[in-house]
N, C-alpha and C positions, 0 to 999 in steps of 0.2 A: 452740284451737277447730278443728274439723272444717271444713277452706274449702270441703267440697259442701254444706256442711249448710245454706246460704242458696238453693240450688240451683230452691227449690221457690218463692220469692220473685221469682224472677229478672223477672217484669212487673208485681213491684208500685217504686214509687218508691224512689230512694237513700233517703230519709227514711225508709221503712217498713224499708228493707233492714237500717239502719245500728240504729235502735231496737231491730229483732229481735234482730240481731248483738252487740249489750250486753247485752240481757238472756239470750241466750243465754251468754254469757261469761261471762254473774254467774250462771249456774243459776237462773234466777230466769221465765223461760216459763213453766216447766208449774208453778207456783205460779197464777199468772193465768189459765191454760187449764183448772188443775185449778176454781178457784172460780170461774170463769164457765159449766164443765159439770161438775159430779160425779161424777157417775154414769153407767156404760156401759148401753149396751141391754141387752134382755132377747131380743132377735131373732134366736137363732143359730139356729134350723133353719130350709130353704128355703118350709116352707109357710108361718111365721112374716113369714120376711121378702116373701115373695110377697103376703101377704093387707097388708100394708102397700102395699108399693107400687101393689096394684089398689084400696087404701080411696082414696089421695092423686092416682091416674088419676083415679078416679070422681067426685071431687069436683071437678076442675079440669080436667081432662081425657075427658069423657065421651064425647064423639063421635071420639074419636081411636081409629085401630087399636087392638084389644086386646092385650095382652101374654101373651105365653102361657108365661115362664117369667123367674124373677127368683132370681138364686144365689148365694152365694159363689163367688168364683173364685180359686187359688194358682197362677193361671198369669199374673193380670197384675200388674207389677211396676210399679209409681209412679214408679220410676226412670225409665218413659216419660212421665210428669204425666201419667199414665192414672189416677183414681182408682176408674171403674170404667167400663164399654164398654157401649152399646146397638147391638144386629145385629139386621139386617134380612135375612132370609133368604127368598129364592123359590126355589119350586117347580113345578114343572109337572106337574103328573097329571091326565093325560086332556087335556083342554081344559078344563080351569080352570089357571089360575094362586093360590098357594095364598103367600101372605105370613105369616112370624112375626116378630116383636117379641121380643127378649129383653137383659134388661139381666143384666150381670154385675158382680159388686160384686167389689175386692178383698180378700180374706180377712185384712188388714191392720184391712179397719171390723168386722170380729166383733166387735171386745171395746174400743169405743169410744162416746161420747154417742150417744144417738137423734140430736141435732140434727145430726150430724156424716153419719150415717149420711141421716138426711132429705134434708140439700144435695144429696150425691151422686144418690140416685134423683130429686129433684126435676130435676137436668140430667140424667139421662137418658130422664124422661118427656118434658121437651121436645124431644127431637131428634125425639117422635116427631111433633109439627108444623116444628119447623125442623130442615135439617139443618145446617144452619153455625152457628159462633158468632158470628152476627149481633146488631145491634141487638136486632134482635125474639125472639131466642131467647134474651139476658138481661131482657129484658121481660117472656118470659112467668115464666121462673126466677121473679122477682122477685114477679109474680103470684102465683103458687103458694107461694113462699116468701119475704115481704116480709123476710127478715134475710140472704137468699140472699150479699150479699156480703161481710157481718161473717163469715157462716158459711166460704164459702169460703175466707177468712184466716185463720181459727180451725183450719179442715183441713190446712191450710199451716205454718201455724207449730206445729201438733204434727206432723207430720212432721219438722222442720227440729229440735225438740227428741229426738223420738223416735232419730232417726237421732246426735244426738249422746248423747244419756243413756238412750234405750230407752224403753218403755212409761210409762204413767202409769196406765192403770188394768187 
């Protein structure tokens, strides 16, 4: 077995660590990942994926800055346990000051579960009330996405499969 492939585990428990690390040995992951998600999204163009993450703003996040741009991105690499980035970018024109929102996803979730795909913009909508990962920014995660931390592990542990056997769907 591939010894980075737990890599992406590394804060969750020896317990979690040790069970992934067997069933990865025994190829037997993405059996469990594949029948707990089936089927990948349908979300691969940006306006696709943009008019998702302003439906899942709107609902949970309404009175927060608006987002003005949501993408695939092949410049972040997970090897930093980046799954995808929210920028906060200022501007100055004139005498206004002018803020944009934008979440990038990496091009890694194209062709993976909506749920998988959900987690990730559900934590980057919340940074746009919190910016740390504090209590209150897995509080609201959690809010917005009450399976927020199965899902999380479920992202983890196909990666950890992914990187030893490759895709699943």
């Amino acid at each position: 077995m591939n010894p980075r492939a737990l890599r992406y585990l590394t804060a969750y428990s020896a317990d979690v660590q040790h069970q992934a690390s067997e069933l990865l040995a025994a190829n037997k992951l993405g059996e469990i990942i594949k029948k707990r998600h089936p089927d990948k999204h349908t979300l691969s163009s940006a306006n696709l994926l943009y008019a998702y993450a302003q439906e899942i703003k709107n609902e949970y996040l309404r009175s927060s800055p608006p987002i003005s741009k949501v993408i695939y991105d092949d410049k972040i690499h997970v090897v930093d346990h980046a799954l995808g980035l929210h920028t906060f970018i200022s501007r100055i024109q004139g005498n206004k000051l002018k803020a944009k929102h934008e979440i990038r996803i990496s091009t890694l979730f194209r062709n993976t579960p909506e749920a998988f795909l959900r987690m990730i913009i559900v934590h980057e909508l919340a940074h746009l009330r919190e910016k740390d990962h504090n209590k209150a920014f897995y509080k609201l995660c959690q809010y917005m996405e009450p399976n927020y931390f199965q899902l999380e592990l479920d992202v983890r542990l196909y990666l950890c499969h992914k990187e030893q056997y490759g895709d699943l769907w």
